[in-house]
N, C-alpha and C positions, 0 to 999 in steps of 0.2 A: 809750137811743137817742132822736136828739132826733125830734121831729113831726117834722121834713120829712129824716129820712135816705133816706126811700126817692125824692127827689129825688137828692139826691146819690149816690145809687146807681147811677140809673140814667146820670148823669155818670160814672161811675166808670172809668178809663183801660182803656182794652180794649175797653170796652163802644160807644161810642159811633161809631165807626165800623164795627162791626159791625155795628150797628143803623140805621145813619144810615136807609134804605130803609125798615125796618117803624117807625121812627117818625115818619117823612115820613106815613106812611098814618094816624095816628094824628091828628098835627096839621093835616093840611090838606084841613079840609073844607069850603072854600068860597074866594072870592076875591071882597067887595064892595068898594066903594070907600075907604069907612073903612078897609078890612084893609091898600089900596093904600099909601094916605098917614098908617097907625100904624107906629109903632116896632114890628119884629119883634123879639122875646128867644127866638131859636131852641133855648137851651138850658132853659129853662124848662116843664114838662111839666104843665098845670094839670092837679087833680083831674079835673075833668070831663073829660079826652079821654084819662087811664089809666080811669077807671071805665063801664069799653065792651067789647065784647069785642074789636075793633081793641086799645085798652091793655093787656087780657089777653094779648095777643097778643104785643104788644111786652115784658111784664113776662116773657112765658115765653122771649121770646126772650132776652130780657136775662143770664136765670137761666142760660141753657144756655152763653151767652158767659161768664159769669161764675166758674162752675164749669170748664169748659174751661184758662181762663187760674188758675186755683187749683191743678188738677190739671198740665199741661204746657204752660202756656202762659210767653210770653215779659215779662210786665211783673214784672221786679222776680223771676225764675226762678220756676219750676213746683214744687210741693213732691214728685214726682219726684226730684229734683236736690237739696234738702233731705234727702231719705231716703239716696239715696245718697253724699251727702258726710257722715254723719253716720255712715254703716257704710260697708262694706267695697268697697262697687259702685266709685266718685269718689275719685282725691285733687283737691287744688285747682292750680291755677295762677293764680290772678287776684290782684295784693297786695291782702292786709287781710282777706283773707276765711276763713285758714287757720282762725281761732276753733271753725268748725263741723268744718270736717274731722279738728282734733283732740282734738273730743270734749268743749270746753271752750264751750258757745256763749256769746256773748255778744248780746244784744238789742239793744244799740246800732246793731251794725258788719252790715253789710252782708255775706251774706245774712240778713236782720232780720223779711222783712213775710211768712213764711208765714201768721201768724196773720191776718193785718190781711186777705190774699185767702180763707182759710177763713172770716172772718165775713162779710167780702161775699159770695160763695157764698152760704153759708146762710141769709142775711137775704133776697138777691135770689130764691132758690127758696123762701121760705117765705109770700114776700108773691105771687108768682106762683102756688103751688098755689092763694093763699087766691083769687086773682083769678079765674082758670081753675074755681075753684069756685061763685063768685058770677055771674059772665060769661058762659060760653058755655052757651049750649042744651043739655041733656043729648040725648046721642048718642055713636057709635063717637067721636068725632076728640076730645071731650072724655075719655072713656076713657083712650086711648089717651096724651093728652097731660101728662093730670094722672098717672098711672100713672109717666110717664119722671119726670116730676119731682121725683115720692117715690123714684122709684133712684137720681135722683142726689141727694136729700137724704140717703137710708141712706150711698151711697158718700162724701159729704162727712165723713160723723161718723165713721167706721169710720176713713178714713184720717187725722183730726184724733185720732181714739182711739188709734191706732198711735203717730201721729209726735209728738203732745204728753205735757206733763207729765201727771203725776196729777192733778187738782184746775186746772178752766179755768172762764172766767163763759161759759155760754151763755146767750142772750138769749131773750126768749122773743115777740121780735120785734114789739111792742105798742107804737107809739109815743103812745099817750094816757098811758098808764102803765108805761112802761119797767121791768122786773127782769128779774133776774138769777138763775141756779145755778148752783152751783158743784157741777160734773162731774167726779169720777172717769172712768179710762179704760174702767172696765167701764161705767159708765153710758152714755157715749157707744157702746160695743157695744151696751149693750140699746136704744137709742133707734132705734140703724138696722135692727135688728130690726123693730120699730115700724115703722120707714119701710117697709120692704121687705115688713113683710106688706100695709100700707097701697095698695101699689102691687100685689101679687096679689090684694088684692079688687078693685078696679080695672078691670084688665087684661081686654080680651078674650083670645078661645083662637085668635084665627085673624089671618092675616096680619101687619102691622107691630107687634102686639103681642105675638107668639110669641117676638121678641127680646128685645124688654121683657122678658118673663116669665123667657126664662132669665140675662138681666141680674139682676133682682132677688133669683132662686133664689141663682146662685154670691154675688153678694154679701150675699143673708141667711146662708149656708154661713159666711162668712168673719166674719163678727160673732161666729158661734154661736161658731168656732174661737179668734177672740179669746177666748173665755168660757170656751172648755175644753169646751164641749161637743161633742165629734167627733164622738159618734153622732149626735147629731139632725142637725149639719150635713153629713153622710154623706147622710142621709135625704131633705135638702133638694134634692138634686142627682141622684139617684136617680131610678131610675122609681119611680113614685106620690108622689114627691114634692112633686108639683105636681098632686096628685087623684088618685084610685086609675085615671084609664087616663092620665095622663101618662107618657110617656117621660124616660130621663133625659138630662139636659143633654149633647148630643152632645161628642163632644172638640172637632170643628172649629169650634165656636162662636167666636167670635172680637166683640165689642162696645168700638170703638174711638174716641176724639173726636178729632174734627176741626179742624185748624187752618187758618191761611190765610196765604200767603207775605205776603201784602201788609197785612195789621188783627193779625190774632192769632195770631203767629207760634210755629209748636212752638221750645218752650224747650231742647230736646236739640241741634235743630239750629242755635238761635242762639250758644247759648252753650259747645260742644264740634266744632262741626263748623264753623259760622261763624267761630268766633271761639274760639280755644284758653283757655278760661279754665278748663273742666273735663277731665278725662279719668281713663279706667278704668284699677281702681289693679291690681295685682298680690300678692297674700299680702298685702293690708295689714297694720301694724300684728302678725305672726307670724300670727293668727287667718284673716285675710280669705280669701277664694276665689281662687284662680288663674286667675282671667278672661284673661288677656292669652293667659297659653301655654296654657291649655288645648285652643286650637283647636277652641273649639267650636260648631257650627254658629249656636246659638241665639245668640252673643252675638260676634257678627262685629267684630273691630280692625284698624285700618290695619296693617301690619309695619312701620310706619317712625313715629318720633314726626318734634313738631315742637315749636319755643319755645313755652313759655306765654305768657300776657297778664302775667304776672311779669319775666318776660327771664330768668329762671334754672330753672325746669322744664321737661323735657320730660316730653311726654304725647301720648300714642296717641290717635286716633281714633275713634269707634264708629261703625261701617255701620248703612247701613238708614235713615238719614235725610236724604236727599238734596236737601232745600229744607225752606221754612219749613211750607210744605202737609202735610208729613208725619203722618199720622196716631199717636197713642199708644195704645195697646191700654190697659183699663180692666179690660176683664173678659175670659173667656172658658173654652171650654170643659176648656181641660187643665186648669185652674185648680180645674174640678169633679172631674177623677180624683185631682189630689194631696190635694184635700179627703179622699175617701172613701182615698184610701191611707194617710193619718192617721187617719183613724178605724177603719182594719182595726189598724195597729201598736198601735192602743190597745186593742184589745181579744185581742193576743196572734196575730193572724191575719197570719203573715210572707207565707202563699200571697197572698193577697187583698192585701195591700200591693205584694208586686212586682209582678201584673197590674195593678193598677192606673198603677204607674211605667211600666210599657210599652206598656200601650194608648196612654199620650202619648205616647211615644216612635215608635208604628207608625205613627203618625196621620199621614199624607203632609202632608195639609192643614194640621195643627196647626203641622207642623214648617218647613212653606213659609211661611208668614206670618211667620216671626221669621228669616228666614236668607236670604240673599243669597249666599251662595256658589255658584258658578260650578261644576256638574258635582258638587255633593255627593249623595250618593244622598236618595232620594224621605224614607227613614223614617234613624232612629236605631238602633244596633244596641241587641239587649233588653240589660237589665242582669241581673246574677246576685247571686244573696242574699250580704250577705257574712258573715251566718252570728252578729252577736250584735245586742242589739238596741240597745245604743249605735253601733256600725256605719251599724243601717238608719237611728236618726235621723239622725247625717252624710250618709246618703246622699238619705235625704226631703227634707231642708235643701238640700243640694247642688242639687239636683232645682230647688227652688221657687226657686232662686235665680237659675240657668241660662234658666227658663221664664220667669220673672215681672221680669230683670234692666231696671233704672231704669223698674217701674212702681210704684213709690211703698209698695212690701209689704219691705223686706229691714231696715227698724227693727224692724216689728212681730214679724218672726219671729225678729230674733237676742233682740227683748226676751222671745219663748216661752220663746227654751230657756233662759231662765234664769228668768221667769217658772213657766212651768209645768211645764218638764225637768230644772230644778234646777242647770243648769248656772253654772260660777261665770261673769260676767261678765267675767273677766280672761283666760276660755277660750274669749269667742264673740265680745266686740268686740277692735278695734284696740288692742294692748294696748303698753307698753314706749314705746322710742323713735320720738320721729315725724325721718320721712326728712330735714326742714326745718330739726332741732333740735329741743331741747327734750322734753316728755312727753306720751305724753295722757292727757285726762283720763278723768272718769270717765263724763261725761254719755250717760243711753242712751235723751235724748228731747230735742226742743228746747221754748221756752217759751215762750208766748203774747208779742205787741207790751210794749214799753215803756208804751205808751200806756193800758193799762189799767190800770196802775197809779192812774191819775184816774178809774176806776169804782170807786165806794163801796160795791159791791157788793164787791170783789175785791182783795187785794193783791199776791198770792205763790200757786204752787202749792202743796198741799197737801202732792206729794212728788217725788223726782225716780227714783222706786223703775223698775223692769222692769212 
């Protein structure tokens, strides 16, 4: 990383009109005469008005922009839309882009730069916590602020652990002395671990931090589960999970980021709703889910397609995002029952797994936030065991896919069951003939920018394994 990346950072597409406001407050602190009749370089951000707590201010802001646009934002798509064109959520419509949907990516060809917005992300929240550390006054609103920041560094690494290869360079954000490691996907699980507890020491117990906290809970859960550990991340999400009198992580929890019609625009709705270049696929591939006909509440489709941005697909619509403002769910609380109902099938407990499937399902709340449908009832009707327990994992799976559909989790989990369930990969991704022509391939991850191929740290992934 060179000395002045974290200039260019805070240049970084997305970012700057997002911010234009808390970096005006940064740089203009005075108006003499010389200020009058100097040359302004408005995009130039000197040391000395980041190193303030106004600059903390702007760097935390920047981070939050940052991550936003990495996770569903619209520069260059959200890796959202990466995840699901790579499994079974997305096929494509857009020419030149089929590469990823059929399994074969290619770094060159567009969609290309998930990697390129995961490092911004995590470069921009790293230089932010350190600021926010140096900077502000210790108090509640520092708390508080440095807290979010370590949740969204955990959730940055967790989902770059899902949707990357085996073996990635993370930086270790130092521009006097720039290096590199070279990450395994479990490494990046343990590191957001790291984050997330980082962020419950942190955290106050009351008020605007109470979200936080069960931010940081589901998503320490989901690292653990990356890891295979379903008890402890059962635990995590639980009552006393969070101190022997914490409660556990309500269902209705809901922790969502925010986009904006007019700077950072959600990517679901630019690129599917706006503009047909993606849409939900149907039995991808023999393997995939039956999104379309399933009719089901959580995962609402137009009944009528329309031409793609190719002029030869058609492709359906997904509800629920109605401008570019639309918010993306990150985290939340069902997210904490299908944790703990993984972690009941693993330990042989079929009772405790189906309550846990249907506490989200009763959940009015849970099931109002992801469904638009007109006159559906309040709740989900229960499910019934179906009796082996290759079954209940189709059915867990089924579950998280329906709950969690285009938020950035349906790579990490088809790469479980073959990862950790043993399942063959020829039975859980898009397999056989793709609908366009041709095969697909075999890839069950995408791979870091072309561009780091010129870090001498790093050449190639280590593997392209589950």
């Amino acid at each position: 990383m060179m000395p002045n990346a974290f200039l260019r950072q805070l240049r970084a597409p997305g970012v700057r009109a997002g911010l234009a406001g808390v970096l005006a407050l940064v740089v203009a602190t005075g108006c003499s005469r010389d200020e009058l009749l100097g040359v302004d370089t408005p995009d130039q951000i000197t040391p000395a008005s980041v190193n303030s707590v106004a600059g903390a201010q702007a760097l935390r802001a920047s981070a939050i922009g940052v991550f936003s646009n990495f996770y569903g934002g619209t520069t260059n798509v959200g890796v959202n839309l990466y995840v699901g064109l790579l499994s079974d959520e997305l096929i494509n419509a857009r020419p030149g882009a089929d590469h990823i949907d059929i399994r074969s990516f290619n770094e060159n060809v567009f969609p290309n730069t998930a990697w390129n917005n995961f490092s911004q992300a995590y470069t921009a929240i790293v230089r932010a916590t350190r600021s926010v550390n140096e900077f502000y006054p210790a108090n509640a609103t520092k708390n508080l602020q440095l807290g979010q920041l370590y949740v969204l560094r955990g959730y940055s690494l967790t989902i770059a652990g899902e949707a990357f290869c085996n073996g990635v360079p993370l930086s270790d954000v130092n521009d006097a002395s720039p290096s590199f490691t070279t990450e395994l996907s479990a490494d990046m699980q343990t590191r957001a671990v790291a984050s997330f507890d980082s962020a419950l020491t942190i955290l106050g117990t009351a008020g605007a931090d109470v979200n936080q906290r069960y931010a940081a809970r589901v998503g320490k859960a989901r690292a653990l589960v990356n890891l295979k550990r379903y008890t402890d991340a059962a635990a995590v999400t639980r009552a006393g999970g969070d101190g022997a009198a914490s409660i556990a992580v309500p269902t209705s929890f809901i922790y969502n980021m925010e986009y904006s019609a007019t700077t950072l625009v959600n990517t679901i709705f630019d690129w599917m709703v706006n503009t047909a270049n993606f849409g939900p696929s149907e039995r991808e591939g023999g393997n995939g889910l039956n999104w379309r006909s399933a009719g089901d509440p959580r995962v609402v489709i137009s009944t009528t397609s329309r031409l793609g941005q190719d002029g030869s697909t058609q492709v359906f619509t997904i509800q629920g995002y109605p401008n570019g403002a639309a918010p993306t769910m990150l985290a939340s609380g069902v997210e904490a029952r299908l944790i703990e109902a993984e972690s009941d099938l693993s330990t042989a407990n079929a009772t405790g797994w189906l309550a846990n499937l249907n506490a989200a399902r009763a959940d009015a709340g849970a099931r109002a936030a992801r469904s638009i449908a007109t006159g559906a009832p309040d709740v989900l009707p229960p499910l019934v065991d179906p009796g082996s327990d290759a079954a209940r994992i189709d059915l867990l799976f089924r579950e998280r896919g329906f709950w969690t559909y285009l938020q950035a989790h349906r790579v990490g989990d088809l790469r479980r069951l073959v990862r950790q369930y043993g399942r063959g990969a020829e039975t859980v991704w898009p397999t056989g003939a793709y609908f366009k022509g041709g095969t697909y391939g075999t890839d069950q991850n995408i791979t870091p920018s072309i561009a780091e191929r010129n870090n001498p740290s790093w050449q190639a992934c280590t593997n392209r394994d589950a």
